[in-house]
Each structure stands twice: as C-alpha cells, then as structure tokens.
C-alpha positions as CSV (number, residue, x, y, z in Angstrom):
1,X,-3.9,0.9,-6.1
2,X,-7.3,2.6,-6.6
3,X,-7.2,5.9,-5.7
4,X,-10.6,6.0,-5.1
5,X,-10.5,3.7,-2.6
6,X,-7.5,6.2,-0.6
7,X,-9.9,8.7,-0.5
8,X,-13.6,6.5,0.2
9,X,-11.7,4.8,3.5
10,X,-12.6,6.2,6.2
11,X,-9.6,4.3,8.4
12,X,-7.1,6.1,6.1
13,X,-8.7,9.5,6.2
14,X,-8.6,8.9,10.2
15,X,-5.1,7.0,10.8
16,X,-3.2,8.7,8.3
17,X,-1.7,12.4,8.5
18,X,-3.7,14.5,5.1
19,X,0.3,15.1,3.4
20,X,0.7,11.4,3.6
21,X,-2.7,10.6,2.1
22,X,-1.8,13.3,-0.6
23,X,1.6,11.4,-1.8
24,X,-0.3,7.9,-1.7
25,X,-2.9,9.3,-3.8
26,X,-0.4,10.4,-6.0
27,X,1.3,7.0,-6.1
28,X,-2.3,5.0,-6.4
29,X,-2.6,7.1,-9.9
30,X,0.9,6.1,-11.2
31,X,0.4,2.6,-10.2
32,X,-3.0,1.7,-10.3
33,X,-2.7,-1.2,-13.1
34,X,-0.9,-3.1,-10.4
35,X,-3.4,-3.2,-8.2
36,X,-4.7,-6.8,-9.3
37,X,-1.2,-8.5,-9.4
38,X,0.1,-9.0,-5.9
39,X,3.9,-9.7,-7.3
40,X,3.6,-5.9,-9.4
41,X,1.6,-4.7,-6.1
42,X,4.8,-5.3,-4.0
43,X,7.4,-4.3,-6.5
44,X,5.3,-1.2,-6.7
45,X,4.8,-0.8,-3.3
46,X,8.7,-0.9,-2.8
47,X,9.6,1.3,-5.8
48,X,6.9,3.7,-3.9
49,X,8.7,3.4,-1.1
50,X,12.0,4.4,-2.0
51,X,10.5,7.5,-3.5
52,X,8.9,8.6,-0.1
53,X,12.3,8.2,1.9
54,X,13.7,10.1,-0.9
55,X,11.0,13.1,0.2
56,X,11.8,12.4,3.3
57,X,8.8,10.7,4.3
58,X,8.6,7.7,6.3
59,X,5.7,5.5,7.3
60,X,5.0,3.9,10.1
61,X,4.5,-0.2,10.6
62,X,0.7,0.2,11.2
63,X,0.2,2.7,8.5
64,X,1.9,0.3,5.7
65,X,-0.4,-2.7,7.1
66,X,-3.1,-0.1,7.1
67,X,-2.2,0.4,3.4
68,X,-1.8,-2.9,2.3
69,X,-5.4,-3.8,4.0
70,X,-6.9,-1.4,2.0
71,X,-5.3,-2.3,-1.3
72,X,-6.6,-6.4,-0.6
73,X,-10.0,-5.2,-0.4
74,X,-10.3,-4.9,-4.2
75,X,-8.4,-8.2,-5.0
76,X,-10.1,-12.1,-5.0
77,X,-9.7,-13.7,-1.8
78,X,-7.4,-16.1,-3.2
79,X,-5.5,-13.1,-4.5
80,X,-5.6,-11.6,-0.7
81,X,-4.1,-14.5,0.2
82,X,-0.8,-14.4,-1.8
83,X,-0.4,-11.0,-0.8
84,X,-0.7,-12.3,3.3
85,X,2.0,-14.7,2.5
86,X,3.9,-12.1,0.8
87,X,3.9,-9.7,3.6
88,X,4.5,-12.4,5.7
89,X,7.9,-13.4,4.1
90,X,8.8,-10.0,4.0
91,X,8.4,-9.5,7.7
92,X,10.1,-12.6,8.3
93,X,12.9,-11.8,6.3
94,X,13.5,-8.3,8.3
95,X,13.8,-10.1,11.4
C-alpha cells in the first residue's frame, strides 16, 4: 500500500472520515512492500485490521472495498484479478 496513492485519491479523501485516512496512511507506510503481492496484501490487510479494532476503529463494508480498489490500481491486471477472487472467497466465507 502506497501511501501516496491514500492521499492523491480523491474517492478516499471524499468517502473516508480524515482520522481514518490518517491511520491508513500510517499503515500504507508500514506495509508498503506488500503492495505487489496480493497473498502479503491480504495478510497485511488483516493484521491491519486487528490493529484498528484494537483503537477502536472500525470500517465500514464500502470503505474496505473502497480501500482495496484503490490498492489494485497499482497492481497488473492479472494481479487485480487474484486479489477479486480473494475478496471474493473471503466474502463467501463470512456468509
């Protein structure tokens, strides 16, 4: 997760409340060599997570999608890809 791209998205900036932007800033700099792995991107993303419930921070369904959009836009498509069937399967698996 880029950091830079948290801040240059104008859908995040809009959708997401500026505390919640601050902590996934924070976790986009810890993280950011995951970013072109979608299996270290998810493991990651969960670790990340568990550390914002532990602030007690939650996110909502569309700002997570919103999130994960984001972080495909600077991964190949066929990378974008595993990481729709990922998110898929993990929806799936919550039902």
């Amino acid at each position: 997760m880029n950091p830079q791209d948290i801040l240059n998205n104008p859908q995040l900036q809009k959708n997401i409340s500026p505390d919640k932007l601050k902590l996934l800033i924070e976790l986009a700099s810890n993280n950011s060599a995951n970013a072109s792995n979608p299996q270290a991107m998810a493991e990651s993303l969960k670790n990340a997570s568990e550390s914002v419930k532990n602030q007690g921070v939650d996110f909502s369904s569309a700002e997570r999608d919103l999130i994960i959009e984001v972080l495909k836009q600077s991964m190949p498509p066929q990378e974008q890809k595993r990481v729709d069937l990922l998110m898929q399967m993990m929806k799936n698996m919550r039902k």
